[in-house]
C-alpha positions as CSV (number, residue, x, y, z in Angstrom):
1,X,173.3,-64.5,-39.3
2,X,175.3,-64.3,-36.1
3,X,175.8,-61.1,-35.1
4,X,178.2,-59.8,-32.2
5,X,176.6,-59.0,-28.9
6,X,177.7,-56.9,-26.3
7,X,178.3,-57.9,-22.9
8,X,174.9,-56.9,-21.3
9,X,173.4,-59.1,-24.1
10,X,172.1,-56.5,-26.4
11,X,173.6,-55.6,-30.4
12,X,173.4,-51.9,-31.1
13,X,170.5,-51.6,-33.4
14,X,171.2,-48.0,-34.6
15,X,173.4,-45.4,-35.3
16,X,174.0,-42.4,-34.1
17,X,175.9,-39.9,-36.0
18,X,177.7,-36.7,-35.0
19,X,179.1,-33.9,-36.8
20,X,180.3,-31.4,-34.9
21,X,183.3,-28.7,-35.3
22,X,187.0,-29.5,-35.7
23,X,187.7,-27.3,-32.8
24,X,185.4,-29.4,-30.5
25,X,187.0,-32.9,-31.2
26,X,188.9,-33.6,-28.2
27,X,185.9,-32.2,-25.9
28,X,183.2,-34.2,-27.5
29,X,185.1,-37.9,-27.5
30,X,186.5,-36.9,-23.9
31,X,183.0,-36.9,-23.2
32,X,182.4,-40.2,-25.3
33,X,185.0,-41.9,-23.7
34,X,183.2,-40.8,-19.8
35,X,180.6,-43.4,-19.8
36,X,181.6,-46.6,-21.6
37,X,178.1,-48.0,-20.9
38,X,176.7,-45.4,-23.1
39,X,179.5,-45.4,-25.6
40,X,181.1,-48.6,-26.0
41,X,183.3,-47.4,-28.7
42,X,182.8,-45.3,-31.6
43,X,184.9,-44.1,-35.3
44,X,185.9,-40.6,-35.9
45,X,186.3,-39.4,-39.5
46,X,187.2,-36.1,-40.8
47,X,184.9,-34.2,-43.3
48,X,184.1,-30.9,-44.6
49,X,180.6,-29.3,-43.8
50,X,178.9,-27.0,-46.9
51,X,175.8,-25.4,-46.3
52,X,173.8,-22.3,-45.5
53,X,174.0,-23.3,-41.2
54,X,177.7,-24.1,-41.3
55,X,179.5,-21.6,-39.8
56,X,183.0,-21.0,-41.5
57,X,185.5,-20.4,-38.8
58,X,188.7,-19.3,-40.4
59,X,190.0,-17.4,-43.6
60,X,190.9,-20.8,-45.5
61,X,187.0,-22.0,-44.6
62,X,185.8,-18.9,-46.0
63,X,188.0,-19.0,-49.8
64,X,187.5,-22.6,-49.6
65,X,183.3,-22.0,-49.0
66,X,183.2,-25.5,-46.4
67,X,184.1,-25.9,-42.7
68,X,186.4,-28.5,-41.4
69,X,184.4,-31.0,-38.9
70,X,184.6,-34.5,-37.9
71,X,182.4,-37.2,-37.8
72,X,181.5,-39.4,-34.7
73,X,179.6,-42.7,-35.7
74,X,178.5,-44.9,-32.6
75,X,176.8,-48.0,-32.7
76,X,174.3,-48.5,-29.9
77,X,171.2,-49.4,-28.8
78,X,168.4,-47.3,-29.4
79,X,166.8,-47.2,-25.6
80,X,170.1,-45.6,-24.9
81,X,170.4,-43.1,-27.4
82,X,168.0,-40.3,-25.7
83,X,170.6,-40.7,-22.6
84,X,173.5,-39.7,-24.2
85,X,171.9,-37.0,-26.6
86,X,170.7,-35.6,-23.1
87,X,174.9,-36.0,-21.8
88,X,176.2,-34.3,-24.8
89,X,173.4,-31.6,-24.4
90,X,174.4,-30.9,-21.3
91,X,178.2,-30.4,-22.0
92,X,177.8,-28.8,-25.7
93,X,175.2,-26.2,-26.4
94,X,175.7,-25.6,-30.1
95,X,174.0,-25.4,-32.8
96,X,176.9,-26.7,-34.4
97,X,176.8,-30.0,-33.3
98,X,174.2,-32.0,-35.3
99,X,173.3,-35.8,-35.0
100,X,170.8,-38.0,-36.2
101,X,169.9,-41.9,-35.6
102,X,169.1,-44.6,-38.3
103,X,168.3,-48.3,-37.5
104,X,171.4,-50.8,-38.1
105,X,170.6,-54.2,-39.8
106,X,173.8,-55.4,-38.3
107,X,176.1,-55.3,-36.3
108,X,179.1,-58.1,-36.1
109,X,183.4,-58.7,-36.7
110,X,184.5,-60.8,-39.7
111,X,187.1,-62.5,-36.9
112,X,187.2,-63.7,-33.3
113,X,189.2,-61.3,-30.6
114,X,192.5,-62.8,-29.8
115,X,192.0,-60.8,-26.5
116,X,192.6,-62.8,-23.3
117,X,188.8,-63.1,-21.3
């Protein structure tokens, strides 16, 4: 298979996963964005959090018995995932945030960029 690769020559081969509080969003992928060598790019998705650790922040979280939080997927490679745990660390002590890495089999675009070079 022919996969993408980035410009230093390496394919992510992991994931890294985020979820972290609604109310953190803009801090967290402000923080993303800082250091594109770390964080190339990344997708966001919505979600709601159930469990006995999620804390429920408002009334409707309560009734409702789930939190709303967002999800931050980046692809990456792994020898650079300790780096930007230790970033967000830095920036975000919560227990609220939680992450966790699994290998990626691949990694690639179904097109070519139409970007100029």
């Amino acid at each position: 298979m022919n996969y993408n690769i980035h410009s230093n020559g390496n394919a992510p081969d992991c994931l890294l996963t985020l979820t972290l509080p609604s109310s953190l969003e803009e801090e967290v992928l402000d923080t993303l964005m800082t250091d594109p060598d770390l964080a190339r790019g990344f997708t966001v998705l919505k979600a709601q959090g159930m469990g006995l650790h999620v804390e429920l922040a408002s009334a409707m979280e309560r009734v409702q018995g789930r939190a709303q939080r967002v999800v931050v997927q980046v692809a990456m490679e792994q020898s650079k995932v300790d780096s930007l745990i230790a970033v967000l660390q830095a920036d975000f002590d919560s227990p609220q945030i939680t992450y966790w890495v699994v290998p990626l089999l691949a990694f690639g675009k179904l097109g070519k960029s139409h970007h100029a070079a």
